[in-house]
DSSP file (Angstrom, degrees, kcal/mol; ACC not computed):
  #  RESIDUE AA STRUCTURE BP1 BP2  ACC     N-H-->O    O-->H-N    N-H-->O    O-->H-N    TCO  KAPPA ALPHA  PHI   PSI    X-CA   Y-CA   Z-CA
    1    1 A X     >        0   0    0      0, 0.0     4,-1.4     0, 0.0     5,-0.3   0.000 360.0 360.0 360.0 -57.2   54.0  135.8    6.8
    2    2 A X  H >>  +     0   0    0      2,-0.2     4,-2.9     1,-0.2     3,-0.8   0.843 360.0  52.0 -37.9 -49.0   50.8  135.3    8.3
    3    3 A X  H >> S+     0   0    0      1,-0.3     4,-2.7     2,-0.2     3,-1.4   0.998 106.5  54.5 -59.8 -48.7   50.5  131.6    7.1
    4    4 A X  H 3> S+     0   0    0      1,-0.3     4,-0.8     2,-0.2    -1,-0.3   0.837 108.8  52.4 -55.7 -11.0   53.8  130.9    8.6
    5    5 A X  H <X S+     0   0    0     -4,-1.4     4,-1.0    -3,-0.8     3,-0.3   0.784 106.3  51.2 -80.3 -42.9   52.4  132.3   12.0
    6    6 A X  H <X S+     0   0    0     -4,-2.9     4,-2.5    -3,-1.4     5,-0.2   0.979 103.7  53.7 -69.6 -54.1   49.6  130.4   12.0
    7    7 A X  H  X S+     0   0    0     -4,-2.7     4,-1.4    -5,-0.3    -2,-0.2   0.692 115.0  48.9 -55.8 -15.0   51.6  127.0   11.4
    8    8 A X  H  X S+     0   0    0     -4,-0.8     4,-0.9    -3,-0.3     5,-0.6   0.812 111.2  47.3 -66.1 -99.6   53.5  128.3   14.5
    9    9 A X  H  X S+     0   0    0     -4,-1.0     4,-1.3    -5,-0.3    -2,-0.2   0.725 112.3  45.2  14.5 -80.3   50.5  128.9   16.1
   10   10 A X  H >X S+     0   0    0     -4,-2.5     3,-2.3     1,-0.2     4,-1.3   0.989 115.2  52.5 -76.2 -61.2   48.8  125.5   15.3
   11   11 A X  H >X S+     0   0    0     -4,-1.4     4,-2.1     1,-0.3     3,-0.7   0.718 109.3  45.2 -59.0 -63.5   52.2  123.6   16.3
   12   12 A X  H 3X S+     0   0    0     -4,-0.9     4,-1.9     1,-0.2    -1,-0.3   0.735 118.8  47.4 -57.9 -29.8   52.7  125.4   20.0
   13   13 A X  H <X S+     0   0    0     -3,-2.3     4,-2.0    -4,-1.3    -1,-0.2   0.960 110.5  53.1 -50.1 -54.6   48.6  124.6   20.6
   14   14 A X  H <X S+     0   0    0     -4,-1.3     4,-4.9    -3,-0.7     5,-0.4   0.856 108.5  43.1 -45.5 -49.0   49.3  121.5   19.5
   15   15 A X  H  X S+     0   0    0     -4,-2.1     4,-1.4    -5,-0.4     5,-0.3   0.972 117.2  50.4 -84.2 -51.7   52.1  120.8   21.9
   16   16 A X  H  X S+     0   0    0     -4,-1.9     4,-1.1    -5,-0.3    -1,-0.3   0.913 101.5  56.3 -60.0 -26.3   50.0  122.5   24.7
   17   17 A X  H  X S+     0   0    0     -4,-2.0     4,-2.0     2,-0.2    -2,-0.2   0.951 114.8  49.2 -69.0 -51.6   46.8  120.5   24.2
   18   18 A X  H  X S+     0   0    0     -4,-4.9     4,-1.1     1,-0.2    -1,-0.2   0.732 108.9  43.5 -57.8 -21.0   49.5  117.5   24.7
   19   19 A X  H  X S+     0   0    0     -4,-1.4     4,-2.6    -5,-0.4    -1,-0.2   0.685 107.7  63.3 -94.1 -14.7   51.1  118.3   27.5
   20   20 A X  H  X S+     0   0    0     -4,-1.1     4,-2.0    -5,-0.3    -2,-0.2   0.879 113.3  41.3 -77.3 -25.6   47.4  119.4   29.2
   21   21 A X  H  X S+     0   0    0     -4,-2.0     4,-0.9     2,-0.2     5,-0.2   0.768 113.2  46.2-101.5  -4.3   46.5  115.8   28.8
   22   22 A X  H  X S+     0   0    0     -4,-1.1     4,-1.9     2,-0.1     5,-0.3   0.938 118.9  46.8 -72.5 -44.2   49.8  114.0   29.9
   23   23 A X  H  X S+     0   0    0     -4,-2.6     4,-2.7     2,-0.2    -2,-0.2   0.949 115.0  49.0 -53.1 -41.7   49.6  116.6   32.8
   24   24 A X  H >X S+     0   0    0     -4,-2.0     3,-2.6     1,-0.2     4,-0.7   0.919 115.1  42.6 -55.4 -75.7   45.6  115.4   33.1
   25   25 A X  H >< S+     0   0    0     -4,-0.9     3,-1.0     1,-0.3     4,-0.4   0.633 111.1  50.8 -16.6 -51.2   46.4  111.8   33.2
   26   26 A X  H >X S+     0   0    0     -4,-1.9     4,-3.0     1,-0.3     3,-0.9   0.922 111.1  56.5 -55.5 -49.3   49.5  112.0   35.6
   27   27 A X  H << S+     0   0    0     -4,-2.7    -2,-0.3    -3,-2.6    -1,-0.3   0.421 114.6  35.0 -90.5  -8.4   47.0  114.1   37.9
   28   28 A X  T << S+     0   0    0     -3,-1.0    -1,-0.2    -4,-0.7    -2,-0.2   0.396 107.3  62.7-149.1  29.5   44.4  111.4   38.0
   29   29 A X  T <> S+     0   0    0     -3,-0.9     4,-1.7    -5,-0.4     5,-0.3   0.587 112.8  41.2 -96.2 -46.0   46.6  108.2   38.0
   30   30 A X  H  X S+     0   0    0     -4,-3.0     4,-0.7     1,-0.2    -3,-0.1   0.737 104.9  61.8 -91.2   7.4   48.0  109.5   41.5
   31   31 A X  H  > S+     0   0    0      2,-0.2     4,-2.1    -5,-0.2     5,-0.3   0.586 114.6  37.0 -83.2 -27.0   44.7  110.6   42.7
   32   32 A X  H  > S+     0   0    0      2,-0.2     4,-0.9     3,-0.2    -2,-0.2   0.723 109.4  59.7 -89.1 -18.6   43.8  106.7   42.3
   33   33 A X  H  X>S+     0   0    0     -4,-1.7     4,-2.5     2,-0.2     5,-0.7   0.828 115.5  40.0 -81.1 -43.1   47.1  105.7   43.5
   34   34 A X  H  <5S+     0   0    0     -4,-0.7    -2,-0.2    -5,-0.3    -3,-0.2   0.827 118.3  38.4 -89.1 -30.9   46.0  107.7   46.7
   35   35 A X  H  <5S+     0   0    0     -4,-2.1    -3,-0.2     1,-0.1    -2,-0.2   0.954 126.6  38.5 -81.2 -44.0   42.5  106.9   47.3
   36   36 A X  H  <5S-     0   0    0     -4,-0.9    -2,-0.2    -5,-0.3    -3,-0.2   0.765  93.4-135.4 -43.8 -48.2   43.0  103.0   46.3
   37   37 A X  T  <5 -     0   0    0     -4,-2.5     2,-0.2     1,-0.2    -3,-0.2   0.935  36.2-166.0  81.1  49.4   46.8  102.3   47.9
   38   38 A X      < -     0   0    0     -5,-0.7    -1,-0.2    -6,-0.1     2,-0.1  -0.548  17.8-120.0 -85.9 153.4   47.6  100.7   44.8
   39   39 A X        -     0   0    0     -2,-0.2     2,-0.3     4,-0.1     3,-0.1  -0.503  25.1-151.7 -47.2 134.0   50.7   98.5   44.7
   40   40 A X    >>  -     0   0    0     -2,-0.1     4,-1.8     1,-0.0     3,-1.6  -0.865  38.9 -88.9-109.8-176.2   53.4   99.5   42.1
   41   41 A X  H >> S+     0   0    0     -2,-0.3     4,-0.7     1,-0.3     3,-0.5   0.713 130.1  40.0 -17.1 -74.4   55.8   97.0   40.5
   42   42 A X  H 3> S+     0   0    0      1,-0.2     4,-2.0     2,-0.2    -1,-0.3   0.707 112.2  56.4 -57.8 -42.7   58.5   97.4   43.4
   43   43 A X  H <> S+     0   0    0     -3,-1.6     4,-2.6     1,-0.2    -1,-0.2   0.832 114.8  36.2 -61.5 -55.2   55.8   97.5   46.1
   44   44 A X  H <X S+     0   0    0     -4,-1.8     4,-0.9    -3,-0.5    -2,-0.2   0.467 114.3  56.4 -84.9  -2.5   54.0   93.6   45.0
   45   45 A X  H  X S+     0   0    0     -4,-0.7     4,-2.2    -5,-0.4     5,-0.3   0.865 114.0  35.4 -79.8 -48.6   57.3   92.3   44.2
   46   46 A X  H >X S+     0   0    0     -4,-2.0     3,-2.0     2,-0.2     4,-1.8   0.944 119.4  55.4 -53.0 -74.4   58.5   93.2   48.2
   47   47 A X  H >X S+     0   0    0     -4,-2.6     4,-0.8     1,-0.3     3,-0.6   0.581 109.4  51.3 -18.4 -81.6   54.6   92.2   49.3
   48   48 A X  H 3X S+     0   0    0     -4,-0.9     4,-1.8     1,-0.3    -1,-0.3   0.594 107.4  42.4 -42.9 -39.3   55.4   89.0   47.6
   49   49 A X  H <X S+     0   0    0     -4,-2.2     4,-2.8    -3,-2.0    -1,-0.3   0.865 112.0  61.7 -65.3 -47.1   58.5   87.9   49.1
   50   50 A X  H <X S+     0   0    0     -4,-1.8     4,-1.4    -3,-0.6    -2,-0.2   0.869 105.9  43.3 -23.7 -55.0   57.0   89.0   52.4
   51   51 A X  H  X S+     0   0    0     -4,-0.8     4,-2.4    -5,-0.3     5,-0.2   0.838 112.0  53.8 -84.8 -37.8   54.3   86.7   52.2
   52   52 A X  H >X S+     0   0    0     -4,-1.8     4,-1.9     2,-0.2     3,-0.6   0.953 110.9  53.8 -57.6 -46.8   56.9   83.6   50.9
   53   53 A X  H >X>S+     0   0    0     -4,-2.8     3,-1.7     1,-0.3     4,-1.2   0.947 109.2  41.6 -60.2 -88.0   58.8   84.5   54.0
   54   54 A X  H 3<5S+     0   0    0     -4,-1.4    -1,-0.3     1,-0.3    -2,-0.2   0.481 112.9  53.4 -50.7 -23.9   56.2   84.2   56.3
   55   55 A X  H <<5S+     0   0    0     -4,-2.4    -1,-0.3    -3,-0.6    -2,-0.2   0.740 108.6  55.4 -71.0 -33.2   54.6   80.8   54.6
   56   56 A X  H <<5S-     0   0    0     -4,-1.9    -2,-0.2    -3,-1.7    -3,-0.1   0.725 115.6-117.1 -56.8 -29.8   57.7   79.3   54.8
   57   57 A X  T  <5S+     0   0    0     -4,-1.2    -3,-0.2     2,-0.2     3,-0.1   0.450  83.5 112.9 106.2  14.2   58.2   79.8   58.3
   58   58 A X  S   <S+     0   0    0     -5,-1.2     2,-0.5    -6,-0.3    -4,-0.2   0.937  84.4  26.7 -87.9 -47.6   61.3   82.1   58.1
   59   59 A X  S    S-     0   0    0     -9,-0.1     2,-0.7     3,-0.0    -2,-0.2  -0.768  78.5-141.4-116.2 157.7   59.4   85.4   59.6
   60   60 A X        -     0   0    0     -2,-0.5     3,-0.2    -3,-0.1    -5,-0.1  -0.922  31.1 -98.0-117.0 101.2   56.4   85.2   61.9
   61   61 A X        -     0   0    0     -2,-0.7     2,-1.1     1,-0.2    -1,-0.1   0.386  39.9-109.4  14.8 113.9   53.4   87.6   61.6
   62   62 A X        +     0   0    0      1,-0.1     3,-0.2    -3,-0.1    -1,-0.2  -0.573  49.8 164.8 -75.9 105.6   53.8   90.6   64.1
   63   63 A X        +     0   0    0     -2,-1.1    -1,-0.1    -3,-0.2    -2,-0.1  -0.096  52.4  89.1 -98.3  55.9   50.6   89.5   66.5
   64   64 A X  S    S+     0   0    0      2,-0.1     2,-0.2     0, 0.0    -1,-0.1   0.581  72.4  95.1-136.7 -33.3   51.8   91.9   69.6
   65   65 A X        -     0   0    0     -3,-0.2     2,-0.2     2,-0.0     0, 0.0  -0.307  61.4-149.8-102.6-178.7   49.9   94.7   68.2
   66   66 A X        -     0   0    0     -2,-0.2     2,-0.7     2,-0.0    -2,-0.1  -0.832  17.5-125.5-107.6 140.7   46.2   96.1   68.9
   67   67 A X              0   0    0     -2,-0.2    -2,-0.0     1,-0.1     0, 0.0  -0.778 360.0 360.0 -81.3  86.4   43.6   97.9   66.7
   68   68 A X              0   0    0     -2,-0.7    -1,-0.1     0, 0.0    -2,-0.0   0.245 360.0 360.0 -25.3 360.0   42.4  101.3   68.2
């Protein structure tokens, strides 16, 4: 009995030790996402079409406002 307890054991470590580094990882991909501002996929596709719009001449750069 004991072995089988251990192999229980090792497996449920196992399977915490993985989930402590997807949790780490997750936890310091959006701490860079937040100090950085990074773009994701969805975010640089819109940016880009944004920018085509506005070199083309269909939408015109908001100049109305002021920087504080």
């Amino acid at each position: 009995m004991p072995e089988r307890f251990g192999d229980i054991l090792t497996m449920v470590m196992g399977a915490l030790a993985v989930g402590y580094v997807v949790y780490e990882i997750e936890r310091r991909r959006r701490k860079l996402h937040e100090v950085w501002d990074v773009l994701d996929v969805e975010d640089a596709v819109l940016t880009e079409k944004l920018e085509e719009m506005v070199e083309s001449g269909e939408l015109q750069p908001y100049t109305g406002a002021t920087l504080a």
